[in-house]
C-alpha positions as CSV (number, residue, x, y, z in Angstrom):
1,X,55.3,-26.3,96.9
2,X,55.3,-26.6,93.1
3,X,58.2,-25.3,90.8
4,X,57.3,-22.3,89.2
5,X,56.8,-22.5,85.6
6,X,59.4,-20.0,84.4
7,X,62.9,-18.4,86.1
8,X,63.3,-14.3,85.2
9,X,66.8,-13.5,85.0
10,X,67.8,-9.3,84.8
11,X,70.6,-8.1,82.9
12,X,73.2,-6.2,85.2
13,X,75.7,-6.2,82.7
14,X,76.7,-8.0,79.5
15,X,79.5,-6.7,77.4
16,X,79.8,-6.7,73.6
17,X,79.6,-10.1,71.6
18,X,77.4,-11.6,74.7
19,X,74.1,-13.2,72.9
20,X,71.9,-16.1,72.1
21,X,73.4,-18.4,70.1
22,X,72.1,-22.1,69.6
23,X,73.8,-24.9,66.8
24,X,73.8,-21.9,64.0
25,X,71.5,-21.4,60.9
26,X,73.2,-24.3,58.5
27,X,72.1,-24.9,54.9
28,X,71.5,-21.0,53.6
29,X,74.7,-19.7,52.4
30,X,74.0,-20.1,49.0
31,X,71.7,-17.3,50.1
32,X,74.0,-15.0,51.2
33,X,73.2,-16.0,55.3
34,X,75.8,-16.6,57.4
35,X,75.7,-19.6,59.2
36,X,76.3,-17.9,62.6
37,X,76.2,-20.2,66.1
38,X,78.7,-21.0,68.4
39,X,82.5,-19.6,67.9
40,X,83.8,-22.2,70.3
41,X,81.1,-25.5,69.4
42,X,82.7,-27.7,71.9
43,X,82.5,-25.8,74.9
44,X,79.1,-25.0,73.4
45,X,77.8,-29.1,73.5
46,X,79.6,-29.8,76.5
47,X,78.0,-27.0,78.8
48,X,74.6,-27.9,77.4
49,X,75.0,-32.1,77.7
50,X,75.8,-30.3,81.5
51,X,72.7,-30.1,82.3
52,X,71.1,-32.4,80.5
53,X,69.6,-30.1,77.3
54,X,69.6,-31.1,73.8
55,X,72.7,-30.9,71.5
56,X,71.1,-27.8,69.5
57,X,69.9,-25.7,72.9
58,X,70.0,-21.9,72.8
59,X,73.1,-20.8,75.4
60,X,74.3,-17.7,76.3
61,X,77.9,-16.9,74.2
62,X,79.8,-14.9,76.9
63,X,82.7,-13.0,75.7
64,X,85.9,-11.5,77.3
65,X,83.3,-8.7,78.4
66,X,81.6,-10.6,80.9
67,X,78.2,-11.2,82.3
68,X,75.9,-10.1,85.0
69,X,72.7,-11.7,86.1
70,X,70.3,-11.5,88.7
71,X,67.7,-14.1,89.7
72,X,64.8,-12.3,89.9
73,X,62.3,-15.2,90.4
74,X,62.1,-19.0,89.8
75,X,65.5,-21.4,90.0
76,X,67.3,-22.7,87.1
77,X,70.4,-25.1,87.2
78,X,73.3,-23.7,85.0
79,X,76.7,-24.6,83.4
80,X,79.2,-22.6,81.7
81,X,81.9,-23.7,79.6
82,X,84.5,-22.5,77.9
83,X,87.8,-20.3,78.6
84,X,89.0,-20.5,82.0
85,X,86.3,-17.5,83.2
86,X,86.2,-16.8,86.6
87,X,82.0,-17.6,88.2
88,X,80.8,-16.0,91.0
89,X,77.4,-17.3,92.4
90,X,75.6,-16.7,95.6
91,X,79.0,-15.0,96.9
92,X,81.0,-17.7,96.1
93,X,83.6,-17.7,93.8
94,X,84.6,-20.5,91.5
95,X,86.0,-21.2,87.7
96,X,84.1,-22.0,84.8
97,X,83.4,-25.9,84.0
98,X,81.0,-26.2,86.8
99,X,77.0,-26.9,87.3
100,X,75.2,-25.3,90.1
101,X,71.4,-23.6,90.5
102,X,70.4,-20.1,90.5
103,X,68.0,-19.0,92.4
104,X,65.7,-16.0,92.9
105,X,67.8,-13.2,94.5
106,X,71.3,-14.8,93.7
107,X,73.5,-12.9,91.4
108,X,75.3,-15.1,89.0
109,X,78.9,-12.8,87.3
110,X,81.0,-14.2,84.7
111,X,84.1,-12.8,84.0
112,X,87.7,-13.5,82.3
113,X,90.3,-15.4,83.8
114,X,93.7,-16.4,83.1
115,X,92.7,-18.0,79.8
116,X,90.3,-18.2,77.1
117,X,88.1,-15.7,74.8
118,X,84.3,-17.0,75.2
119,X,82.4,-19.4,77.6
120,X,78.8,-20.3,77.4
121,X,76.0,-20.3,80.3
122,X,73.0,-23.1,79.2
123,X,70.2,-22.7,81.7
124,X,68.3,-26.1,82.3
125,X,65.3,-24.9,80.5
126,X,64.1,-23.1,77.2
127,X,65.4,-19.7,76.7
128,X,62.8,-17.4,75.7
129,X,64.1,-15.4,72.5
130,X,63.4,-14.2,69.2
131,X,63.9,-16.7,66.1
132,X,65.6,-15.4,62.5
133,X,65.0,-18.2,59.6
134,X,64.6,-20.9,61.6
135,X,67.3,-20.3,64.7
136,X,68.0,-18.2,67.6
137,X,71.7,-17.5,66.4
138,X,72.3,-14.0,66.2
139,X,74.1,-12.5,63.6
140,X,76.7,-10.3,65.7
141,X,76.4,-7.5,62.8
142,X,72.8,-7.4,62.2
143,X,71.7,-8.5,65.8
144,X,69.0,-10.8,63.9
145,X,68.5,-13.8,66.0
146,X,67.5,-14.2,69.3
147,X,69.6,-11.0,70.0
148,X,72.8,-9.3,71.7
149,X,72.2,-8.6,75.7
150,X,71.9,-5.1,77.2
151,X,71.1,-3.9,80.5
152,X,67.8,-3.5,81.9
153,X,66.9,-6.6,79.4
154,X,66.0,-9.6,81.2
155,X,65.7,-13.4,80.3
156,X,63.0,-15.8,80.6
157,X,63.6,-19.5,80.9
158,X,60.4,-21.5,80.2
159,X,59.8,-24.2,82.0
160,X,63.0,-24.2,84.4
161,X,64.7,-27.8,85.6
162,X,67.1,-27.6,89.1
163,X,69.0,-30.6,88.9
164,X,71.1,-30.8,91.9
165,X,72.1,-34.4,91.1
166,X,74.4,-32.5,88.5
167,X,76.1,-29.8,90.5
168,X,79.6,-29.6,90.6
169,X,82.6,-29.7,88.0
170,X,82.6,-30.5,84.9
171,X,85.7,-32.2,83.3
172,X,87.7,-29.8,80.9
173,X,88.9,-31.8,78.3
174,X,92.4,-31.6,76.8
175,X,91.2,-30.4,73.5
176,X,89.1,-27.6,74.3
177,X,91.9,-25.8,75.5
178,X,93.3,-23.2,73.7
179,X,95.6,-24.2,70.4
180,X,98.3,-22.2,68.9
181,X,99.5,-24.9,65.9
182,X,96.7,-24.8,63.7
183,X,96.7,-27.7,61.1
184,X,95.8,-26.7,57.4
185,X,95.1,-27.2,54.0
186,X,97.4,-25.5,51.6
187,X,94.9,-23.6,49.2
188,X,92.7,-23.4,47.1
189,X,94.3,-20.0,45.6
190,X,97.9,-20.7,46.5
191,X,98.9,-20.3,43.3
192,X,99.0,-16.5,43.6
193,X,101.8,-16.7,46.0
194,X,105.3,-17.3,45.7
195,X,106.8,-20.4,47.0
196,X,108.8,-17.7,49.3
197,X,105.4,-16.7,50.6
198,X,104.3,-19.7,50.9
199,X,107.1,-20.8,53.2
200,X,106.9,-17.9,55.3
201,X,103.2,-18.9,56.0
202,X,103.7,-22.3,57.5
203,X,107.2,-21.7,58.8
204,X,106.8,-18.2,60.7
205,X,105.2,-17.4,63.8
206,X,101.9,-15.1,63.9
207,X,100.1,-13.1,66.7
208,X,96.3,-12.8,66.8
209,X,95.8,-9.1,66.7
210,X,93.1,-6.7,68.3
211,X,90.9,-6.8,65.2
212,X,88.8,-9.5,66.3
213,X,85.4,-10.4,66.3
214,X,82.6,-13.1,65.4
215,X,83.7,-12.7,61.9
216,X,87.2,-13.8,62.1
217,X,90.7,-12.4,63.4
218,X,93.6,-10.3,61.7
219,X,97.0,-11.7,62.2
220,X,100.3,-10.2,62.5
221,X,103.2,-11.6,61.1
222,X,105.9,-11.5,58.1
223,X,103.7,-10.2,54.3
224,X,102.0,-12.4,52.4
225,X,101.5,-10.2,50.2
226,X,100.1,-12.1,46.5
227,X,102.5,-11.8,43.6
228,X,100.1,-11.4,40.7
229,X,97.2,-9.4,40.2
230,X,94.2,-10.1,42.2
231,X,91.8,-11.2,39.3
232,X,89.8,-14.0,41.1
233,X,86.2,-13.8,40.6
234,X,84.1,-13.4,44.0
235,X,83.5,-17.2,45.3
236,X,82.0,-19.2,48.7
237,X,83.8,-18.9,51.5
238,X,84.0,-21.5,54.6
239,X,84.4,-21.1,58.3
240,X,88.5,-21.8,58.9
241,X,89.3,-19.7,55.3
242,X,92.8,-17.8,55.4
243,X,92.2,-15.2,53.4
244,X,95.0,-12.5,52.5
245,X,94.0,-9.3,51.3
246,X,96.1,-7.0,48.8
247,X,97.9,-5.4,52.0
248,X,99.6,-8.9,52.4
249,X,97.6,-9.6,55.9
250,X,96.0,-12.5,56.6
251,X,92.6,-13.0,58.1
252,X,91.0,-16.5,59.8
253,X,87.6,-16.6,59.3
254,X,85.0,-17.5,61.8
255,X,81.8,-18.0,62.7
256,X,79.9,-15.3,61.1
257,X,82.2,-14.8,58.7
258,X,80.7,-13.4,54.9
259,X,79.2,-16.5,52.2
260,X,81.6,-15.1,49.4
261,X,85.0,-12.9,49.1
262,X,87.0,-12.1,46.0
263,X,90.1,-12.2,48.3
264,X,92.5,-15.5,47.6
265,X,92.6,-18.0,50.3
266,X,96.2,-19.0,51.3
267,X,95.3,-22.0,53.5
268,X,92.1,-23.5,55.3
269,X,92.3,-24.5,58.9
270,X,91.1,-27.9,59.6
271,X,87.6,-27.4,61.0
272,X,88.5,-29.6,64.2
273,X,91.1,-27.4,65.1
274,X,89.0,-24.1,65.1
275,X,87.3,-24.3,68.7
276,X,90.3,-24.3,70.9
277,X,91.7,-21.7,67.9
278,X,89.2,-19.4,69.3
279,X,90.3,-19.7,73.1
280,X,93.5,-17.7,71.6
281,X,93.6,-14.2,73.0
282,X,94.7,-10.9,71.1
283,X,98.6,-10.9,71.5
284,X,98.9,-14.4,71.6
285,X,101.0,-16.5,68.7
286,X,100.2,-18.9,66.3
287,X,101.5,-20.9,64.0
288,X,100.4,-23.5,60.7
289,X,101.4,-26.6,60.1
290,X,100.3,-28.2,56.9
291,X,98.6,-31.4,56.1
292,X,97.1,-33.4,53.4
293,X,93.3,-33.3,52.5
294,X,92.8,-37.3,53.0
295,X,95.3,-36.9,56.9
296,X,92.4,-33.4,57.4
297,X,89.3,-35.7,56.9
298,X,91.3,-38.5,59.3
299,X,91.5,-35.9,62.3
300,X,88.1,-34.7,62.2
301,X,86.7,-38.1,62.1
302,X,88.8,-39.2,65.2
303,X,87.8,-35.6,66.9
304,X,83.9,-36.2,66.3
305,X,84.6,-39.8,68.1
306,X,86.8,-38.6,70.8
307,X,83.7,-35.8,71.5
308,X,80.9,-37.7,70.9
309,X,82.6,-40.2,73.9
310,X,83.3,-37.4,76.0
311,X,80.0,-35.6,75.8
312,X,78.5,-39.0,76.6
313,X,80.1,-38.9,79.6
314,X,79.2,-35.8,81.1
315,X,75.7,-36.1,79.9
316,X,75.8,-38.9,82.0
317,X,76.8,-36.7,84.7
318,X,79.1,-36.3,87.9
């Protein structure tokens, strides 16, 4: 019997922050467009080397709300990825970091489990969704992109691969885990705080608060409040920016986090440290430990060779 040329998936429930989201819309900040994609980009490549999709691949971003799906027609093979979510499929009950295939009239659930704030589900096919500028990343405030999902939506998935050779677990690497030192960059604008401050930053615990979303996460934690007047003019701004507003709190800004801010930037988190940053819940502490700009550039490069290796393997499959 042939495959069918497209799986329907319905919407039972999603809950807020679930969407498309492929590699992110790079290159137009200086436009004012926020780069969007991914908040956690190596659980991200890793589900979608899973099943064998390219690197930039729509996936579904599943947040601590959780996801429902019913196969409606068609089969698709599937990974998710990500925080330690809890999978049910077909009845069966299972964590994340697996492969399996959907098929028409099995329900597929994702929710959280002991760890983690955001998985990803890439279907072995192409998701059918809107585009914005290029991408399928959706702005989480706007909703441009290929979109937020609601109930009583439903998904298609154009031209749909099952690839039981490739069901099963996926290895969870030791660095996708969730991190609470976060290595930084002292600056650019630390002159407008005190050495006092400054101490207190990388010296004192914080804990991620409730106030957090796409665009980044509110700490609590001692003041950092600046000492002079806050005269900076407005400026770009990068994923992994602390930025401390006049209230003396400080924010970590992520993935769809604004292109410019007049705020002054205490610190920037080392980019390679920002995925497992993400896997922090609300409640949970952090802390910063800083480093140099020349020992920042050496951990990302060894990070991008440690993943390329490892999503070289699981491409390669089980």
């Amino acid at each position: 019997m042939p495959r069918m040329s497209q799986a329907i998936l319905a919407i039972n429930f999603a809950g807020p922050h679930v969407a498309v989201q492929d590699k992110g819309r790079h290159g137009l900040m200086r436009y004012g467009v926020p780069a969007s994609g991914p908040m956690d980009r190596t659980s991200f490549a890793a589900a979608n080397a899973a099943v064998g999709n390219p690197a930039s691949q729509p996936a579904i971003e599943v947040s601590m709300g959780g996801l429902v799906l019913d196969c409606m027609s068609g089969e698709v093979t599937f990974a998710v990825a990500g925080g330690g979510f809890i999978v049910e499929h077909a009845g069966a009950k299972r964590s994340a970091w697996m492969v399996a295939t959907l098929r028409a009239g099995e329900r597929l659930a994702i929710r959280p489990g002991h760890w983690g704030s955001w998985t990803y589900l890439a279907l072995a096919g192409q998701i059918k969704a809107k585009t914005w500028l290029g991408s399928m990343s959706t702005h989480s405030l706007s909703g441009l992109g290929g979109g937020r999902l609601a109930v009583g939506q439903t998904i298609t998935v154009a031209d749909p691969q099952v690839r039981d050779d490739r069901h099963g677990p996926i290895i969870c690497p030791v660095f996708a885990r969730p991190r609470s030192e976060l290595r930084v960059v002292v600056g650019p604008q630390d002159r407008f705080f005190s050495k006092e401050t400054l101490s207190n930053f990388l010296s004192s615990p914080f804990r991620l608060s409730d106030a957090y979303d796409r665009m980044g996460v509110r700490l609590q934690g001692p003041s950092l409040a600046p000492s002079v007047a806050l005269d900076m003019p407005s400026e770009a701004i990068v994923r992994g920016s602390v930025q401390v507003a006049g209230d003396g709190v400080p924010t970590i800004l992520l993935a769809d986090h604004q292109t410019t801010g007049g705020y002054p930037k205490i610190a920037t988190v080392v980019d390679s440290d920002l995925d497992a940053f993400v896997q922090l819940r609300p409640r949970d502490h952090v802390g910063f430990l800083a480093v140099t700009p020349q020992q920042a550039i050496e951990h990302i490069r060894l990070r991008a060779s440690t993943m390329s290796r490892y999503l070289a393997a699981v491409r390669d499959g089980p």
